[in-house]
DODOGU-917321 format. One record per atom (N, C-alpha, C): residue number from 1; residue in three letters; atom name; x, y, z negated. Coordinates in Angstrom, 1 decimal. Example, Ala and Ser with C-alpha at 12.3 -4.5 7.8 and 13.67 -1.06 7.14 Angstrom:
<setors>
+-----+-----+------+--------+--------+--------+
:   n : res : atom :      x :      y :      z :
+-----+-----+------+--------+--------+--------+
:   1 : ALA :    N :   13.2 :   -5.7 :   -7.8 :
:   1 : ALA :   CA :   12.3 :   -4.5 :   -7.8 :
:   1 : ALA :    C :   13.2 :   -3.3 :   -7.8 :
:   2 : SER :    N :   12.8 :   -2.2 :   -7.1 :
:   2 : SER :   CA :   13.7 :   -1.1 :   -7.1 :
:   2 : SER :    C :   12.9 :    0.0 :   -7.9 :
+-----+-----+------+--------+--------+--------+
</setors>
This chain:
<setors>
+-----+-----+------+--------+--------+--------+
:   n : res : atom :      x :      y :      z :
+-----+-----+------+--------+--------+--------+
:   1 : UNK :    N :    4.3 :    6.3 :   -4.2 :
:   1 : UNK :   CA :    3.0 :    7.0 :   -4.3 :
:   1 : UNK :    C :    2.2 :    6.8 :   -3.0 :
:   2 : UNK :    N :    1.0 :    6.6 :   -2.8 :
:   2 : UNK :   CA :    0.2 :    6.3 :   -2.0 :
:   2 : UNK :    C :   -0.5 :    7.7 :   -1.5 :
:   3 : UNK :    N :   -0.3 :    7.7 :    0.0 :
:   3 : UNK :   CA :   -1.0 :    8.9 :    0.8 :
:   3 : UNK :    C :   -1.6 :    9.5 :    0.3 :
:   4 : UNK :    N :   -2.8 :    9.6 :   -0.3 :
:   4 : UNK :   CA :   -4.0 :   10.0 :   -0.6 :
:   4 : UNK :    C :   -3.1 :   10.7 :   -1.9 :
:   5 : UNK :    N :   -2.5 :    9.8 :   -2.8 :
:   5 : UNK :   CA :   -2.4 :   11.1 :   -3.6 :
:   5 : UNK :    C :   -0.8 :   12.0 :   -3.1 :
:   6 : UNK :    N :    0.0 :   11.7 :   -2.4 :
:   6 : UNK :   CA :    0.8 :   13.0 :   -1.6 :
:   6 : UNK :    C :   -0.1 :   14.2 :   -1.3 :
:   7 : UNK :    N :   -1.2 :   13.7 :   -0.3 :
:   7 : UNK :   CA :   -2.0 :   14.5 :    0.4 :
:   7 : UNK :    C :   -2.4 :   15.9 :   -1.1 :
:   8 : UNK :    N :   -3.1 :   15.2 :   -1.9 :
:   8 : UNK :   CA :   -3.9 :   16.2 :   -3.3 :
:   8 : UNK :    C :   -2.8 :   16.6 :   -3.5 :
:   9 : UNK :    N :   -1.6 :   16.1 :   -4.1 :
:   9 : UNK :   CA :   -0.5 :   16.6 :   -4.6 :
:   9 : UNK :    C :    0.1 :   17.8 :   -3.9 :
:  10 : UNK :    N :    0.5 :   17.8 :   -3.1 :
:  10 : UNK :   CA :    1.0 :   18.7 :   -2.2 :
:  10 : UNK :    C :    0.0 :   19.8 :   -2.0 :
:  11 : UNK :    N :   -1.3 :   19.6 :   -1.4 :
:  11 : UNK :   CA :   -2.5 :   20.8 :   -1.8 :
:  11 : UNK :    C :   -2.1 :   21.3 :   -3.0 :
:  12 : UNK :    N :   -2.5 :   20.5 :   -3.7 :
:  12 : UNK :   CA :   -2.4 :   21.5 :   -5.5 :
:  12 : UNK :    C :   -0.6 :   22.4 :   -5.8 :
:  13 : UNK :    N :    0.0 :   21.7 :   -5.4 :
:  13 : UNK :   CA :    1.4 :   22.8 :   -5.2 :
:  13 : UNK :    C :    1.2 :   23.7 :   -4.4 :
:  14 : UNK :    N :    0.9 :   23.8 :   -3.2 :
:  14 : UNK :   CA :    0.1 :   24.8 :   -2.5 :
:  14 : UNK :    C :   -0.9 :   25.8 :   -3.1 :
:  15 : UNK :    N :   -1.2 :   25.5 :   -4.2 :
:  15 : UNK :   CA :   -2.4 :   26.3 :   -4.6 :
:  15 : UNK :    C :   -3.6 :   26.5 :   -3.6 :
:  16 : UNK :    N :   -4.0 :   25.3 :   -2.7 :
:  16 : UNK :   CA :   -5.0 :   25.4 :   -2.2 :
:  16 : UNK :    C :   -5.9 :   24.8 :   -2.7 :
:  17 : UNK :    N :   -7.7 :   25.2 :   -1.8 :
:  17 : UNK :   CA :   -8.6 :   24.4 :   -2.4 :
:  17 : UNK :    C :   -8.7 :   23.4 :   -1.5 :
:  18 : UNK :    N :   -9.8 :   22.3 :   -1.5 :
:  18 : UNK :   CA :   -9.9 :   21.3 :   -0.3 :
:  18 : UNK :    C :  -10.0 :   22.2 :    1.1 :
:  19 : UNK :    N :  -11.5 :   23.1 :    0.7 :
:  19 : UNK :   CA :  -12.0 :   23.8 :    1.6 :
:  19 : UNK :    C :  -11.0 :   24.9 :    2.4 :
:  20 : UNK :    N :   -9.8 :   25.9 :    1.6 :
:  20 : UNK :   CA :   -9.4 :   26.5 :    2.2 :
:  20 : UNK :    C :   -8.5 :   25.3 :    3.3 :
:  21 : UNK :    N :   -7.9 :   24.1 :    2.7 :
:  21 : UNK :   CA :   -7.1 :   23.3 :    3.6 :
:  21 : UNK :    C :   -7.9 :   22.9 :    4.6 :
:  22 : UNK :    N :   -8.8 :   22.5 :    4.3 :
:  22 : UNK :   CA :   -9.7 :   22.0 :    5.6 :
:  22 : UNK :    C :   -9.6 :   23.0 :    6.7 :
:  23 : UNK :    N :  -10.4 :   24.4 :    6.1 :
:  23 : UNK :   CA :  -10.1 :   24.9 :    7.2 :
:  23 : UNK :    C :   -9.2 :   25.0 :    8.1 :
:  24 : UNK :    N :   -8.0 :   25.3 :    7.1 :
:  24 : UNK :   CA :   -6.7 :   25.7 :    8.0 :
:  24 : UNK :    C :   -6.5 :   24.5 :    9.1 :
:  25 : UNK :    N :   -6.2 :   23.3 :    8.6 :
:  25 : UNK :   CA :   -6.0 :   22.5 :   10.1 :
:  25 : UNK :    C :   -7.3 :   21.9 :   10.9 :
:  26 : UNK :    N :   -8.8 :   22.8 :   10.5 :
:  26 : UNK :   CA :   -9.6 :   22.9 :   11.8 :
:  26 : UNK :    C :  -10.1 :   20.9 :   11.2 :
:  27 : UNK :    N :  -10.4 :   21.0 :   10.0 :
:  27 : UNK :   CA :  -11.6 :   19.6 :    9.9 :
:  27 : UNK :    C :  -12.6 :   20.0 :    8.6 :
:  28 : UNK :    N :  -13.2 :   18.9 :    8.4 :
:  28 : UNK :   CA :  -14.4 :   19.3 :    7.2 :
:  28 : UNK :    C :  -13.6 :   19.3 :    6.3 :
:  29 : UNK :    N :  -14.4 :   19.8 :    5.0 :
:  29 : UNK :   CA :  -14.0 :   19.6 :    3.7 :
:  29 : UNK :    C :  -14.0 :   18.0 :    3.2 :
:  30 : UNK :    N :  -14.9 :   17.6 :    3.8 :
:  30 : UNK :   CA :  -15.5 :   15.6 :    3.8 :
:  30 : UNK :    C :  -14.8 :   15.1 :    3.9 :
:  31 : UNK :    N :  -14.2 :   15.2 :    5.1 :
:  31 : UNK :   CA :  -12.7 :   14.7 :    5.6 :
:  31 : UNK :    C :  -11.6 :   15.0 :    4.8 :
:  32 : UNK :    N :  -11.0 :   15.6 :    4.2 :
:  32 : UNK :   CA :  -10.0 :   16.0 :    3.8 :
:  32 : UNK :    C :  -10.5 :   14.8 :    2.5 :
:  33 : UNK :    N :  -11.6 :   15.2 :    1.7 :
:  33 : UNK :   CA :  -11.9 :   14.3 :    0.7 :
:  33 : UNK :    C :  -11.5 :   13.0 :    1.1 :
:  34 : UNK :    N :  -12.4 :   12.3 :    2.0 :
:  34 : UNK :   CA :  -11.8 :   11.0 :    2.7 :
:  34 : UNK :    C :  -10.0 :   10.7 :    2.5 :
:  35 : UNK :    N :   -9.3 :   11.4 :    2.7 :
:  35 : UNK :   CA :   -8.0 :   11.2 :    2.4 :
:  35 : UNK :    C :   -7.4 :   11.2 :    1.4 :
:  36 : UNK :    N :   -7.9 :   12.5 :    0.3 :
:  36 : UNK :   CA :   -7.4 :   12.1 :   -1.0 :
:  36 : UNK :    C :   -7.9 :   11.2 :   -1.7 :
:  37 : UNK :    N :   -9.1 :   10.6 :   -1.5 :
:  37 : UNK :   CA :   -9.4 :    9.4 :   -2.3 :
:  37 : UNK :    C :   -9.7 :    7.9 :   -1.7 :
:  38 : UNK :    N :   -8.4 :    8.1 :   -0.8 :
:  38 : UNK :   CA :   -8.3 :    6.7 :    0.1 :
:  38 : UNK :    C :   -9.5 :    6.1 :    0.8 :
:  39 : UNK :    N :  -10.2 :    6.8 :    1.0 :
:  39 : UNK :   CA :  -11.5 :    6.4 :    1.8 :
:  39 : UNK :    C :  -10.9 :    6.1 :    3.4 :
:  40 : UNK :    N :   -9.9 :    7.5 :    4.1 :
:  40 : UNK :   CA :   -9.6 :    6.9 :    5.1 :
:  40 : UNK :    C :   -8.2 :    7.8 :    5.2 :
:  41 : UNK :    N :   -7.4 :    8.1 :    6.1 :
:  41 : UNK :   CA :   -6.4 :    8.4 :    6.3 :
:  41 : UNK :    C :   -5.9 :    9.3 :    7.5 :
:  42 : UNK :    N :   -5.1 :   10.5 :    7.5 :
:  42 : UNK :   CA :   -5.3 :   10.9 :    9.1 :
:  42 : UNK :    C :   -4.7 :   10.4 :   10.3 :
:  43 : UNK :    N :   -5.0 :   10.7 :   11.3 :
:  43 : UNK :   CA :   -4.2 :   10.4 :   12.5 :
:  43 : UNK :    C :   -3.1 :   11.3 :   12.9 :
:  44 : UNK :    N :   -2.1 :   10.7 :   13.6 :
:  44 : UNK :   CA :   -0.5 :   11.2 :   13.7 :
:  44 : UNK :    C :   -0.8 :   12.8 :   14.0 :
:  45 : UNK :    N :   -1.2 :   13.3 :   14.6 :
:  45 : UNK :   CA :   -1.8 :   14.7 :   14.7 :
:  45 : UNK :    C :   -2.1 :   15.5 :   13.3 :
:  46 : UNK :    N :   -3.0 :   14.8 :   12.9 :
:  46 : UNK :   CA :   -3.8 :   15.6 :   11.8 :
:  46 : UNK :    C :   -2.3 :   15.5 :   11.4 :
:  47 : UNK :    N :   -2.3 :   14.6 :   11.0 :
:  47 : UNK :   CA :   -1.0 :   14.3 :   10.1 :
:  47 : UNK :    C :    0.3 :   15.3 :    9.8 :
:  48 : UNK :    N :    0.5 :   15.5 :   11.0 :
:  48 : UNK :   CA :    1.6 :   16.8 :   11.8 :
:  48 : UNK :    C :    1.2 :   17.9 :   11.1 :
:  49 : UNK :    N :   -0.6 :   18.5 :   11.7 :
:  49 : UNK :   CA :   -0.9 :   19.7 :   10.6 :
:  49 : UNK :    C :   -0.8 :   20.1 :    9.4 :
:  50 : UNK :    N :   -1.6 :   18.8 :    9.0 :
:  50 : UNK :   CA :   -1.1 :   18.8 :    7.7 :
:  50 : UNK :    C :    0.0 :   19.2 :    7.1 :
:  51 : UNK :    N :    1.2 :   18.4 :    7.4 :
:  51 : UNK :   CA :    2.8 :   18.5 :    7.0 :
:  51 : UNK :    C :    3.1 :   19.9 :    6.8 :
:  52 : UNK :    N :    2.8 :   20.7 :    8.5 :
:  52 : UNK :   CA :    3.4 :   21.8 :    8.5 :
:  52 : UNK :    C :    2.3 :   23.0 :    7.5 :
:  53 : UNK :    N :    1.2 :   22.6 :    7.4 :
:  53 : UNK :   CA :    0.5 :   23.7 :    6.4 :
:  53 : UNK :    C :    0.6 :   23.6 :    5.0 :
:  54 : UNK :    N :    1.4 :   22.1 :    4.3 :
:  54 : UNK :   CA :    1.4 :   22.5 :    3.4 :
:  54 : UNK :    C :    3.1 :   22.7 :    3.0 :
:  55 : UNK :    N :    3.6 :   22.7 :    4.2 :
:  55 : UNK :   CA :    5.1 :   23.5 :    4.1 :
:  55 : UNK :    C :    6.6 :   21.8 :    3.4 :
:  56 : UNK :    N :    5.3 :   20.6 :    4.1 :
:  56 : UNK :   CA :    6.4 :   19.6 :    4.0 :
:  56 : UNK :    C :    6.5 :   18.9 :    5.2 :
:  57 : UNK :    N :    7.8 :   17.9 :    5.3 :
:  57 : UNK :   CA :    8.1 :   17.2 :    6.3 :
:  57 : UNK :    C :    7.0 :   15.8 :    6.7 :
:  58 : UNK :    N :    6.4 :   15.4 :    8.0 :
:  58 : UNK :   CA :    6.1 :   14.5 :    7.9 :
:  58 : UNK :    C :    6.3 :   13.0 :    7.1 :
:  59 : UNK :    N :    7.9 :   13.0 :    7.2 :
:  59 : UNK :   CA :    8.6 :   11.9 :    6.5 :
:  59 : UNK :    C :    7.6 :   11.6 :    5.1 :
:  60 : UNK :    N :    7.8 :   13.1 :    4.4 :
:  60 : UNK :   CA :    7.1 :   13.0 :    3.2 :
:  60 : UNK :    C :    5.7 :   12.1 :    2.8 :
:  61 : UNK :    N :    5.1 :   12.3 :    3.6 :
:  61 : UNK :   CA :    3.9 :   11.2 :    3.5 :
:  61 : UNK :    C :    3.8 :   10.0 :    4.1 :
:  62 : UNK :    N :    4.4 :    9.9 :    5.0 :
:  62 : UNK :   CA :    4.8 :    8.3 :    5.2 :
:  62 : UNK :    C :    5.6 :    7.7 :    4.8 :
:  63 : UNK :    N :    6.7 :    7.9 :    4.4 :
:  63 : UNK :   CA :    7.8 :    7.6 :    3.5 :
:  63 : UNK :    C :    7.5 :    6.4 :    2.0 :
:  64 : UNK :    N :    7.6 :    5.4 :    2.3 :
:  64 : UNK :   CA :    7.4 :    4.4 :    0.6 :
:  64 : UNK :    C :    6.1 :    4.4 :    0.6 :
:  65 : UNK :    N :    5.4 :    4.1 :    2.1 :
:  65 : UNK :   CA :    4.1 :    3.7 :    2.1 :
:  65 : UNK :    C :    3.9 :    1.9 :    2.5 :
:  66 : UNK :    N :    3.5 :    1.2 :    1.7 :
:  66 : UNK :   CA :    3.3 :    0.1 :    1.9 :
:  66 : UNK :    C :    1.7 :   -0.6 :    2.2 :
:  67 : UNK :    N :    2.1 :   -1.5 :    2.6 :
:  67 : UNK :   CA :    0.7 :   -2.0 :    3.0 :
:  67 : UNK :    C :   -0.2 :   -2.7 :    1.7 :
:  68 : UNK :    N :    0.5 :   -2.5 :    0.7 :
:  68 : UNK :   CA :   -0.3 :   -3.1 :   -0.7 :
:  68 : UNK :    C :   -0.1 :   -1.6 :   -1.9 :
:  69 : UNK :    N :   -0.9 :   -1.2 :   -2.7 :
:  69 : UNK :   CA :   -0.8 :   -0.4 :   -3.8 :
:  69 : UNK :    C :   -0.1 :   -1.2 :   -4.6 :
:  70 : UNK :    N :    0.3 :   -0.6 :   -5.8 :
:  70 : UNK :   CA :    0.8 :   -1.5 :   -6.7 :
:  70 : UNK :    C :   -0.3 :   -2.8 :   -7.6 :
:  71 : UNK :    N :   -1.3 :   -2.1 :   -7.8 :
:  71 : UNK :   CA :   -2.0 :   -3.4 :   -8.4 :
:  71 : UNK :    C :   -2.0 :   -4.8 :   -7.4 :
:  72 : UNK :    N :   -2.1 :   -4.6 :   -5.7 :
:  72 : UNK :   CA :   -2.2 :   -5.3 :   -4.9 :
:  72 : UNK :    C :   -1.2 :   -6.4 :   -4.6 :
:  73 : UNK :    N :   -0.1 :   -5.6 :   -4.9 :
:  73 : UNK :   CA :    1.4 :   -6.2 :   -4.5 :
:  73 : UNK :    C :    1.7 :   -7.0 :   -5.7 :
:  74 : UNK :    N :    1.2 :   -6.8 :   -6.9 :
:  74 : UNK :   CA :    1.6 :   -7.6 :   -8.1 :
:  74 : UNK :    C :    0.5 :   -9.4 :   -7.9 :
:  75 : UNK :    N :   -0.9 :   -8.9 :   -7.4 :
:  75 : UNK :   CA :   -1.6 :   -9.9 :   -7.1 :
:  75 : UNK :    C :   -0.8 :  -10.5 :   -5.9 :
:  76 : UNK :    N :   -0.3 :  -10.0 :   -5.1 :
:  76 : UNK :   CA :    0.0 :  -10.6 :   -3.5 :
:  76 : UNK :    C :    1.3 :  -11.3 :   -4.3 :
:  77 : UNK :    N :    2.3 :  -10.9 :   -5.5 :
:  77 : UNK :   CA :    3.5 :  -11.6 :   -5.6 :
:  77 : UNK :    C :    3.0 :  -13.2 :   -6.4 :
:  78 : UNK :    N :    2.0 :  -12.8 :   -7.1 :
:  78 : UNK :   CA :    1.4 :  -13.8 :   -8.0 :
:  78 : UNK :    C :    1.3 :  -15.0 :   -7.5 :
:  79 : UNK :    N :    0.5 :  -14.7 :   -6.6 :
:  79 : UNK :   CA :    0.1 :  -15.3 :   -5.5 :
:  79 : UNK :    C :    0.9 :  -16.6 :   -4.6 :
:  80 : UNK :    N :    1.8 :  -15.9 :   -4.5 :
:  80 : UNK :   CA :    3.5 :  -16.5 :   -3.8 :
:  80 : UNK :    C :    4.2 :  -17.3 :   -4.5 :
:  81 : UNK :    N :    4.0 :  -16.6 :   -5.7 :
:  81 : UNK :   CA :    4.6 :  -17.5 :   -6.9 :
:  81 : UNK :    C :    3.5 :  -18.8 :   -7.2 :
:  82 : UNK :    N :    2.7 :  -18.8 :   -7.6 :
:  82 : UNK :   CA :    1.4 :  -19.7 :   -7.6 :
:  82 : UNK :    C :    1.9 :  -21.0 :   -6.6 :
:  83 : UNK :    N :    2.0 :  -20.6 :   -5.3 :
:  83 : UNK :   CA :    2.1 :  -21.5 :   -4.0 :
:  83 : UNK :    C :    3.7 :  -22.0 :   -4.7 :
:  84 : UNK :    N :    4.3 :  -21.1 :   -4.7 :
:  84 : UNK :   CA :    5.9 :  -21.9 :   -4.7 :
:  84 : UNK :    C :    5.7 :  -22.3 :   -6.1 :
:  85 : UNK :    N :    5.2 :  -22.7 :   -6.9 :
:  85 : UNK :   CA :    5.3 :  -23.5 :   -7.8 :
:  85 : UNK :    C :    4.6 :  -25.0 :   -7.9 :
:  86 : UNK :    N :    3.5 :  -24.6 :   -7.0 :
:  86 : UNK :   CA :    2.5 :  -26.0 :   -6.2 :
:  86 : UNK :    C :    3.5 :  -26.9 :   -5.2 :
:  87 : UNK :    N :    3.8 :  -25.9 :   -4.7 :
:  87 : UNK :   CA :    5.0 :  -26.9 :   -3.8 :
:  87 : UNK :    C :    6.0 :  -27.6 :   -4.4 :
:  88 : UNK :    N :    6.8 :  -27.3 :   -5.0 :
:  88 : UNK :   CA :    7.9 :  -27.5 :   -5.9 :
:  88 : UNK :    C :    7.5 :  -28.8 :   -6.7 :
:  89 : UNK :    N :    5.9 :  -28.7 :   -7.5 :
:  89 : UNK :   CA :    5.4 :  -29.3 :   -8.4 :
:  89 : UNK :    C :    5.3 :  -31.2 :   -7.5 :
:  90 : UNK :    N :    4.7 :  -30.6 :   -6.5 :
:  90 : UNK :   CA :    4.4 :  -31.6 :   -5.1 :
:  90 : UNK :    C :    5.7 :  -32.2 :   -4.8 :
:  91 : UNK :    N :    6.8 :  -31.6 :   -4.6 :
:  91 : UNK :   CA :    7.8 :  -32.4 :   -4.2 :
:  91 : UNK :    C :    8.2 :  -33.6 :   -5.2 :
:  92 : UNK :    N :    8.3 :  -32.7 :   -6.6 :
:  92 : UNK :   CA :    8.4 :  -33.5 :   -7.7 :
:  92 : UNK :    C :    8.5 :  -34.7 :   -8.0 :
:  93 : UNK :    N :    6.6 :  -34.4 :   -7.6 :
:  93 : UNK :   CA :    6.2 :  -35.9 :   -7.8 :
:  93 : UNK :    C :    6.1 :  -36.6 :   -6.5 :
:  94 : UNK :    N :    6.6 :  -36.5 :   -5.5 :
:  94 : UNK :   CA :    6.8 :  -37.2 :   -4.3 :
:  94 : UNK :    C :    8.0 :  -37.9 :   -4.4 :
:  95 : UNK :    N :    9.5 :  -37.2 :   -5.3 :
:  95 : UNK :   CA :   10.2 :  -38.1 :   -5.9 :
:  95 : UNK :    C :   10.3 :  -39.0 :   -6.8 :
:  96 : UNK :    N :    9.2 :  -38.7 :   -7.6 :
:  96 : UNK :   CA :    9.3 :  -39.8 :   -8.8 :
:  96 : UNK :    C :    8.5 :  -41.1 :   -8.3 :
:  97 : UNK :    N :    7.8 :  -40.8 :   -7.6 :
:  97 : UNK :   CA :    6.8 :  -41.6 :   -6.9 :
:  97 : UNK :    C :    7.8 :  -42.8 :   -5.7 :
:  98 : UNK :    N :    8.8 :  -41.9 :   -4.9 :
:  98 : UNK :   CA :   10.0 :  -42.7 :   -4.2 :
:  98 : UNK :    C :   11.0 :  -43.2 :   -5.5 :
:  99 : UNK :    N :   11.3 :  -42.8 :   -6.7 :
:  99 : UNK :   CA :   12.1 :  -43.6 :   -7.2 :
:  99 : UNK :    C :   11.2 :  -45.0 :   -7.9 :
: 100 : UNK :    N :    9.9 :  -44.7 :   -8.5 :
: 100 : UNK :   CA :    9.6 :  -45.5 :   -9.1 :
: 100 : UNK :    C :    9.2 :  -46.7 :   -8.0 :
: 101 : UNK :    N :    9.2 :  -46.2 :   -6.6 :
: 101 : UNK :   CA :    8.7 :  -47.6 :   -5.4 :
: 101 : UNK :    C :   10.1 :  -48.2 :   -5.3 :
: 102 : UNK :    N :   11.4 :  -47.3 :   -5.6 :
: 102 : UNK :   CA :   12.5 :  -48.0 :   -5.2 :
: 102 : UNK :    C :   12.9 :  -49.1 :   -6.4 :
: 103 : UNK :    N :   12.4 :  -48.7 :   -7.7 :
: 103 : UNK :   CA :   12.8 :  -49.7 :   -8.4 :
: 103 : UNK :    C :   12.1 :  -50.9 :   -8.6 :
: 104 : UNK :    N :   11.2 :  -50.6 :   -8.2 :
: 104 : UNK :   CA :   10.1 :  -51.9 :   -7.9 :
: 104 : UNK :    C :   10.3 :  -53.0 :   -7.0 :
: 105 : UNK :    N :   10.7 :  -52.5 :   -6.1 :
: 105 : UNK :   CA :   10.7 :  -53.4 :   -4.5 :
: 105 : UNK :    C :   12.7 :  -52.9 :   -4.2 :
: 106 : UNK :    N :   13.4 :  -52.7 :   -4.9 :
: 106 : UNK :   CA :   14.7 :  -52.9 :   -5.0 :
: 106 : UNK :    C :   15.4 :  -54.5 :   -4.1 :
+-----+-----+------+--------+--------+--------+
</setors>
């Protein structure tokens, strides 16, 4: 699960609103938005507040955070795969190309 939605998640088990959270750890309501909908993310501080006001561990929101979402990571594997199949394809024919010279000029 990606930040932004821990962040809502954990509000809404809290039964808070943006606004009442905002206040509590002292930022806009703007900002808080910014976080649940991945616009931006907090800093180790905020971060801290956060945790302890909505009564979870920091771990919790960093925890199984990767640097790709899942649609990203399926393009980023594709991707890998694509290359390692160009290469493979290329060696290929780099051998058939050395057998067929060797039986020529044998």
């Amino acid at each position: 699960m990606k930040l932004s939605e821990k962040i809502k998640q954990a509000r809404m088990e809290n039964n808070l609103t943006q606004q009442q959270l905002s206040d509590e750890i002292n930022i806009s309501r703007k900002t808080l938005s910014g976080w649940e909908n991945d616009r931006s993310s907090p800093n180790v501080e905020l971060l801290h507040d956060l945790a302890k006001c909505l009564n979870k561990d920091v771990l919790y929101f960093i925890e199984d955070q990767s640097e790709f979402n899942e649609g990203e990571l399926a393009t980023e594997n594709s991707l890998i795969l694509r290359r390692l199949v160009s290469i493979i394809s290329l060696c290929l024919n780099v051998f058939f190309v050395l057998v067929i010279l060797y039986v020529f000029f044998k």
